[in-house]
N, C-alpha and C positions, 0 to 999 in steps of 0.2 A: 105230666107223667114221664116223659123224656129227660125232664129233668131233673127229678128225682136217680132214674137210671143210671142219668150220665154222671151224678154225684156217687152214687153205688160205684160204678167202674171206678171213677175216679180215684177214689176212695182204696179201692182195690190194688191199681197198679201203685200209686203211693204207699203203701202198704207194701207189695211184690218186692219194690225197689230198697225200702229198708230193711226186708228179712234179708236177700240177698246181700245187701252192704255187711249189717251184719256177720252174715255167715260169713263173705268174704276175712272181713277184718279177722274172726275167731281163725281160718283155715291157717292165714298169715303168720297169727301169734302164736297155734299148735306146731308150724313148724319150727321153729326153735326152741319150743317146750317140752315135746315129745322125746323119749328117749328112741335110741337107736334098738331098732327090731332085729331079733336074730337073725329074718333070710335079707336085713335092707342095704347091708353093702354088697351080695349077692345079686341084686338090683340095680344099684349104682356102676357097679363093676361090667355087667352083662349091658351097662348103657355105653358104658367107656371104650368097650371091646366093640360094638360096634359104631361107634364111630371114629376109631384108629382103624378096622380092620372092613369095616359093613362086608360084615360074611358073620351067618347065621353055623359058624362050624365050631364053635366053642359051646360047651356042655352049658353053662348060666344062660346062653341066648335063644334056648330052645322050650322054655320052659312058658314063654306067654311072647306077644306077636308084638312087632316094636313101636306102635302105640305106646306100652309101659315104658320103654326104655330111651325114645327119642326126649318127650319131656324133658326127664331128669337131668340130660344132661348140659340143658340152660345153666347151672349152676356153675359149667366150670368157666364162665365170663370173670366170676367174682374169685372164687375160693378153688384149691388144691386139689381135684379127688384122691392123692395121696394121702392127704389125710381126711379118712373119713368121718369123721365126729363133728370137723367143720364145714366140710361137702354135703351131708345129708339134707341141713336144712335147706341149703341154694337148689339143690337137688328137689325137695317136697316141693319148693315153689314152684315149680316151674307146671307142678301138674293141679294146679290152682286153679287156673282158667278150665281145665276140660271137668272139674266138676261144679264148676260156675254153671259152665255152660249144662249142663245135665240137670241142675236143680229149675236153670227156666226152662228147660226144655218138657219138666217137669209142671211149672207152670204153665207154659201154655197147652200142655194138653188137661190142665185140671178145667 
Protein backbone atom coordinates (compact mmCIF):
# COMPACT_ATOMS: atom_id res chain seq x y z
CA UNK A 1 0.00 0.00 0.00
CA UNK A 2 2.96 2.48 0.58
CA UNK A 3 3.95 1.79 -2.53
CA UNK A 4 1.41 2.43 -4.38
CA UNK A 5 1.26 5.88 -2.48
CA UNK A 6 4.80 6.70 -2.95
CA UNK A 7 4.12 5.99 -6.77
CA UNK A 8 0.88 8.42 -6.59
CA UNK A 9 3.20 11.23 -5.06
CA UNK A 10 5.70 10.39 -7.27
CA UNK A 11 3.85 10.68 -10.04
CA UNK A 12 2.51 14.02 -8.68
CA UNK A 13 5.66 15.97 -8.05
CA UNK A 14 6.90 14.81 -11.65
CA UNK A 15 3.87 16.15 -12.89
CA UNK A 16 4.12 19.70 -10.50
CA UNK A 17 7.62 19.98 -12.07
CA UNK A 18 6.52 19.88 -15.83
CA UNK A 19 3.44 22.16 -15.52
CA UNK A 20 5.83 24.60 -14.01
CA UNK A 21 8.71 24.19 -16.73
CA UNK A 22 6.11 24.62 -18.79
CA UNK A 23 4.55 27.72 -17.66
CA UNK A 24 7.94 28.97 -16.98
CA UNK A 25 9.08 28.50 -20.71
CA UNK A 26 5.40 30.07 -22.06
CA UNK A 27 6.08 33.30 -19.39
CA UNK A 28 9.59 33.71 -21.20
CA UNK A 29 8.29 33.62 -24.69
CA UNK A 30 4.99 35.96 -23.75
CA UNK A 31 7.66 38.31 -22.84
CA UNK A 32 8.65 39.25 -26.10
CA UNK A 33 5.39 38.38 -27.75
CA UNK A 34 3.27 40.68 -25.87
CA UNK A 35 2.74 43.98 -26.93
CA UNK A 36 3.52 47.01 -24.87
CA UNK A 37 0.52 47.99 -22.43
CA UNK A 38 -0.64 51.47 -22.27
CA UNK A 39 0.24 52.09 -18.20
CA UNK A 40 3.64 49.60 -18.95
CA UNK A 41 6.34 52.11 -19.53
CA UNK A 42 4.64 53.97 -16.61
CA UNK A 43 5.96 51.02 -14.72
CA UNK A 44 9.20 50.79 -16.25
CA UNK A 45 9.78 54.46 -15.72
CA UNK A 46 8.48 54.40 -11.83
CA UNK A 47 11.17 51.39 -11.59
CA UNK A 48 13.95 53.73 -13.30
CA UNK A 49 13.11 56.60 -11.00
CA UNK A 50 13.63 54.80 -8.11
CA UNK A 51 16.48 53.33 -8.61
CA UNK A 52 18.49 56.64 -9.79
CA UNK A 53 16.55 58.60 -7.19
CA UNK A 54 15.00 55.65 -4.35
CA UNK A 55 12.65 58.32 -3.17
CA UNK A 56 9.11 57.45 -3.38
CA UNK A 57 8.46 61.49 -4.34
CA UNK A 58 7.59 61.18 -8.02
CA UNK A 59 3.66 60.84 -8.96
CA UNK A 60 4.50 56.92 -11.17
CA UNK A 61 6.10 55.65 -7.61
CA UNK A 62 3.19 56.03 -5.67
CA UNK A 63 0.95 54.16 -7.27
CA UNK A 64 1.78 50.19 -6.11
CA UNK A 65 4.77 49.40 -3.40
CA UNK A 66 8.21 48.58 -5.00
CA UNK A 67 7.88 44.85 -5.09
CA UNK A 68 6.32 45.96 -8.76
CA UNK A 69 9.12 48.09 -9.60
CA UNK A 70 12.38 46.59 -8.13
CA UNK A 71 11.98 43.50 -10.57
CA UNK A 72 11.71 45.18 -13.62
CA UNK A 73 14.54 46.78 -13.58
CA UNK A 74 16.81 43.52 -13.97
CA UNK A 75 16.46 44.27 -17.55
CA UNK A 76 18.63 47.35 -17.64
CA UNK A 77 21.94 44.72 -17.47
CA UNK A 78 21.04 43.88 -21.04
CA UNK A 79 18.91 46.65 -22.94
CA UNK A 80 18.42 50.63 -22.83
CA UNK A 81 15.33 51.68 -20.74
CA UNK A 82 15.53 54.66 -23.09
CA UNK A 83 14.14 52.92 -25.44
CA UNK A 84 11.23 51.23 -24.25
CA UNK A 85 9.81 48.74 -26.84
CA UNK A 86 13.33 46.93 -26.28
CA UNK A 87 13.37 47.43 -22.39
CA UNK A 88 9.96 46.01 -21.77
CA UNK A 89 10.64 42.53 -22.49
CA UNK A 90 14.25 42.49 -20.15
CA UNK A 91 11.90 44.41 -17.89
CA UNK A 92 8.83 41.34 -17.89
CA UNK A 93 11.69 38.93 -17.14
CA UNK A 94 12.85 39.92 -14.43
CA UNK A 95 9.41 39.34 -12.55
CA UNK A 96 9.33 35.60 -13.85
CA UNK A 97 10.59 34.15 -10.91
CA UNK A 98 7.97 35.92 -8.26
CA UNK A 99 5.14 34.26 -10.16
CA UNK A 100 7.03 30.95 -10.41
CA UNK A 101 7.36 31.21 -7.08
CA UNK A 102 3.36 31.93 -6.42
CA UNK A 103 2.15 29.11 -8.72
CA UNK A 104 4.27 26.50 -6.08
CA UNK A 105 3.43 28.20 -3.57
CA UNK A 106 0.20 27.35 -5.02
CA UNK A 107 1.14 23.86 -5.06
CA UNK A 108 2.10 23.31 -2.09
CA UNK A 109 -0.80 24.40 -0.23
CA UNK A 110 -3.07 22.36 -2.99
Amino acid sequence: MNDARAGRDRRFTTATWILLGLHAVSLVALCWQQKLTPDEANYLLAGCTLRHEFSFAAYNTVLHGPLAFWPNQLGVLVADPADIAAYAAWGRLGLVPFTLLAALALVRLA
